[in-house]
C-alpha positions as CSV (number, residue, x, y, z in Angstrom):
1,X,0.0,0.0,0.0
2,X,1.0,3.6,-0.9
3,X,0.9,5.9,2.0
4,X,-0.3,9.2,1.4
5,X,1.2,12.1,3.5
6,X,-1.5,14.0,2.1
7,X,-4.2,12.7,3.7
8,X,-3.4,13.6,7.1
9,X,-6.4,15.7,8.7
10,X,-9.8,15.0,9.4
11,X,-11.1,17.1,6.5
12,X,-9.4,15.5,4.2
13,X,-10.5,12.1,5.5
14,X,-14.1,13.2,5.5
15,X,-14.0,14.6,2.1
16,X,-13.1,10.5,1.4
17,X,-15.7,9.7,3.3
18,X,-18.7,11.8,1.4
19,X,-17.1,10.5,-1.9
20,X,-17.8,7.1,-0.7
21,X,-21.1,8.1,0.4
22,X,-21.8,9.8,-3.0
23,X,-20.6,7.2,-5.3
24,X,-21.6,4.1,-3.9
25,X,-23.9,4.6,-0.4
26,X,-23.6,4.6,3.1
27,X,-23.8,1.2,3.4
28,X,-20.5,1.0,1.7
29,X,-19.1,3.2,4.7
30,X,-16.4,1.2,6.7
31,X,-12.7,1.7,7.9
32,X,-10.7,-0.2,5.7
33,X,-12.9,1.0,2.6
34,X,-11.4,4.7,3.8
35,X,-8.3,4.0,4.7
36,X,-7.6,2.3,1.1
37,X,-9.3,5.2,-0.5
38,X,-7.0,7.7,1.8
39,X,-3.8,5.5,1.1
40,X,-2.7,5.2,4.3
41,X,-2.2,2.3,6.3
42,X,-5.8,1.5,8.7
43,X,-4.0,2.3,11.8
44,X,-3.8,5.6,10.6
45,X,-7.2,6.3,10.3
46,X,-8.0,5.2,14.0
47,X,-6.0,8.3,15.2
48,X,-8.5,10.4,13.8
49,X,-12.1,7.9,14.6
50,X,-12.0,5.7,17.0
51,X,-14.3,2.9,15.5
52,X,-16.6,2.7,12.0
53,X,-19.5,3.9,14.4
54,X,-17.6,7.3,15.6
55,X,-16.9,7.2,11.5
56,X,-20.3,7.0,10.0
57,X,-21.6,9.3,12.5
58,X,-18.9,12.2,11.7
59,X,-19.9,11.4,8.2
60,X,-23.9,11.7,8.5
61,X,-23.4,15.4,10.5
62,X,-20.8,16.3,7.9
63,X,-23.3,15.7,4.6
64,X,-26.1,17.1,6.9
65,X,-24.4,20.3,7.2
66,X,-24.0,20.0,4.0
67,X,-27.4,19.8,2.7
68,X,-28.5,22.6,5.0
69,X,-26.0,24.8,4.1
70,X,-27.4,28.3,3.1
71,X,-26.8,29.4,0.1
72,X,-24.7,32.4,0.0
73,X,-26.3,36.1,0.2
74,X,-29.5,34.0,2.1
75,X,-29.6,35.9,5.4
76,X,-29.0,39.7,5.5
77,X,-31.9,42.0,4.6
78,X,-34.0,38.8,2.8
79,X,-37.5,37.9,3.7
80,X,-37.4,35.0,5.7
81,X,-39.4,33.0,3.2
82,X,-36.9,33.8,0.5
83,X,-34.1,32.1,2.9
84,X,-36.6,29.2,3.2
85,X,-37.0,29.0,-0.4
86,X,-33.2,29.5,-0.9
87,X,-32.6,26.9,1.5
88,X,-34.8,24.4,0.3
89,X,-33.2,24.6,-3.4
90,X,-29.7,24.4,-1.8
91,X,-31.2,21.2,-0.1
92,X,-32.5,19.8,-3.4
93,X,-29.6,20.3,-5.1
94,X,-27.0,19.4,-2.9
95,X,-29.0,16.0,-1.6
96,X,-28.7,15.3,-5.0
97,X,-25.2,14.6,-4.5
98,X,-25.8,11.9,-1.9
99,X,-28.4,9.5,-3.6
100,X,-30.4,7.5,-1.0
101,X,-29.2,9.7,1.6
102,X,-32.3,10.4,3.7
103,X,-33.7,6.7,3.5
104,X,-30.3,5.2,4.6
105,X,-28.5,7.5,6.9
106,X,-31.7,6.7,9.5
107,X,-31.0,3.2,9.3
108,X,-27.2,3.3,9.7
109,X,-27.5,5.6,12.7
110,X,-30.5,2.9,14.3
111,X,-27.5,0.6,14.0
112,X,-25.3,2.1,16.0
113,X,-25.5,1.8,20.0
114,X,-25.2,3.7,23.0
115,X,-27.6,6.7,21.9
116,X,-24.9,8.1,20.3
117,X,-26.5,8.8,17.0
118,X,-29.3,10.3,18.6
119,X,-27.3,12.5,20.0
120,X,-25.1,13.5,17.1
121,X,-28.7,13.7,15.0
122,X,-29.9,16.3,18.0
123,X,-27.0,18.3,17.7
124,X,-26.8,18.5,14.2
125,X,-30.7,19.3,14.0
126,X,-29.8,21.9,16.7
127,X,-27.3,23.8,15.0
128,X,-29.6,23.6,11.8
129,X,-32.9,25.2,13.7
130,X,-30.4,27.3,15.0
131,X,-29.2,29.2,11.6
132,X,-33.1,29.5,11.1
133,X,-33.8,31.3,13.8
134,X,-30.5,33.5,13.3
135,X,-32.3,34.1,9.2
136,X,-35.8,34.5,10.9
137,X,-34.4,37.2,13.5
138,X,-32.8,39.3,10.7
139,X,-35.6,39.8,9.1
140,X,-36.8,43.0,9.7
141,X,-40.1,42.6,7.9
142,X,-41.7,40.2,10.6
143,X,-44.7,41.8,12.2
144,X,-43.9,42.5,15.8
145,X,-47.2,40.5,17.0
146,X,-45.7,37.4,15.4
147,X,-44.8,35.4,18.4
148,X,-46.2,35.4,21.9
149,X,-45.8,33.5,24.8
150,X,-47.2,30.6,23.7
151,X,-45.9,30.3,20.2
152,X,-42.6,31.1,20.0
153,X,-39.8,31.7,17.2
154,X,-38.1,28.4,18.4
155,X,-41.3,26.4,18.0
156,X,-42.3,27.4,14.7
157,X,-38.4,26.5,13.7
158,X,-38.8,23.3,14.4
159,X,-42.6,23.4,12.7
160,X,-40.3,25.0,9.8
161,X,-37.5,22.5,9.9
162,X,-40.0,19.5,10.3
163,X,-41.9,20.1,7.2
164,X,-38.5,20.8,5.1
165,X,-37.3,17.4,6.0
166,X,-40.7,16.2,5.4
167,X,-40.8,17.8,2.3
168,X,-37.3,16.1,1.1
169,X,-39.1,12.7,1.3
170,X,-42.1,13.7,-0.9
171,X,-41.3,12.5,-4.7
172,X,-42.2,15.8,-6.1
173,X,-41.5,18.1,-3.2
174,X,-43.1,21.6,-3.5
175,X,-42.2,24.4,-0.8
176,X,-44.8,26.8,-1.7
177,X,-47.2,25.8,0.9
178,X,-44.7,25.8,3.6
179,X,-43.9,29.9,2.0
180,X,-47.3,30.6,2.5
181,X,-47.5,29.9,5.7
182,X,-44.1,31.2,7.0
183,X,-45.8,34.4,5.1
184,X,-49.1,34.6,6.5
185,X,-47.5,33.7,10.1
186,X,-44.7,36.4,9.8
187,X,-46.1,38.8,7.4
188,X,-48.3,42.0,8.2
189,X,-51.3,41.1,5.3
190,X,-50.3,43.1,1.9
């Protein structure tokens, strides 16, 4: 085996690891699979993830981030539904790089023990609901009466985030429902 000096940091191990992902599936996910692909030798690559599991679950919140990734120029002055709507395209498109994605990265994480997918999925959808509310509070635009007490910005991020993953598992997904909403719910009527 060649070693590669290159591959030396997690990054560049991960970028290996969504390749993998992309091309041929989670499923085909696994230590030695990376570690050939890195060209380094397998003890190597347990310096950097301590097990397959630890592996597979840095990869998941990697090509999550990924897919939620805003698109540039999407927070700022922007209506909140245009972030939504520039969201969900980034979503589309980006998914589209990781075929089977949402239907296997659930069961590879139901595999893996110790609640420590849940709790690398939690964080993930966290930091996620997170960068909406952060899009949601720069929008000047919202009508002050918007929220009260009991229905807050942080529960109608998760209503938001909820139907955009919902959405992703639709074969012909359409946001323009969800827009109207956020725009009747957020909007002073035009």
């Amino acid at each position: 085996m060649n070693i590669n000096p290159e591959i030396t940091s997690k990054e560049a191990i991960m970028r290996v690891c969504k390749g993998i992902v992309s091309r041929q599936g989670l499923a085909a996910l696994n230590m030695r699979a990376v570690a050939r692909e890195c060209g380094t030798a397998l003890g190597t690559l347990y310096n950097y993830y301590s097990d397959k599991d630890e592996l597979v679950l840095a990869t998941i919140g990697s090509i999550w981030h990924d897919i939620f990734r805003a698109p540039r120029g999407c927070t700022g002055s922007r209506l909140f539904t245009e972030y939504v709507g520039g969201l969900f395209g980034n979503i589309r498109s980006v998914s589209g790089d990781y075929p089977g994605f949402f239907a296997a990265h659930s069961a590879a994480a139901a595999g893996i023990g110790g609640g420590k997918a849940r709790e690398a999925m939690d964080k993930c959808y966290a930091e996620i609901k997170e960068e909406l509310l952060s899009a949601l509070r720069s929008d000047a635009n919202v009508k002050p009466a918007a929220f009260s007490g009991g229905f807050t910005q942080e529960a109608f991020m998760k209503f938001v985030l909820d139907n955009i993953i919902l959405l992703l598992s639709q074969p012909e997904p359409d946001i323009g429902i969800l827009t109207e909403i956020i725009r009747r719910t957020l909007y002073a009527d035009q």
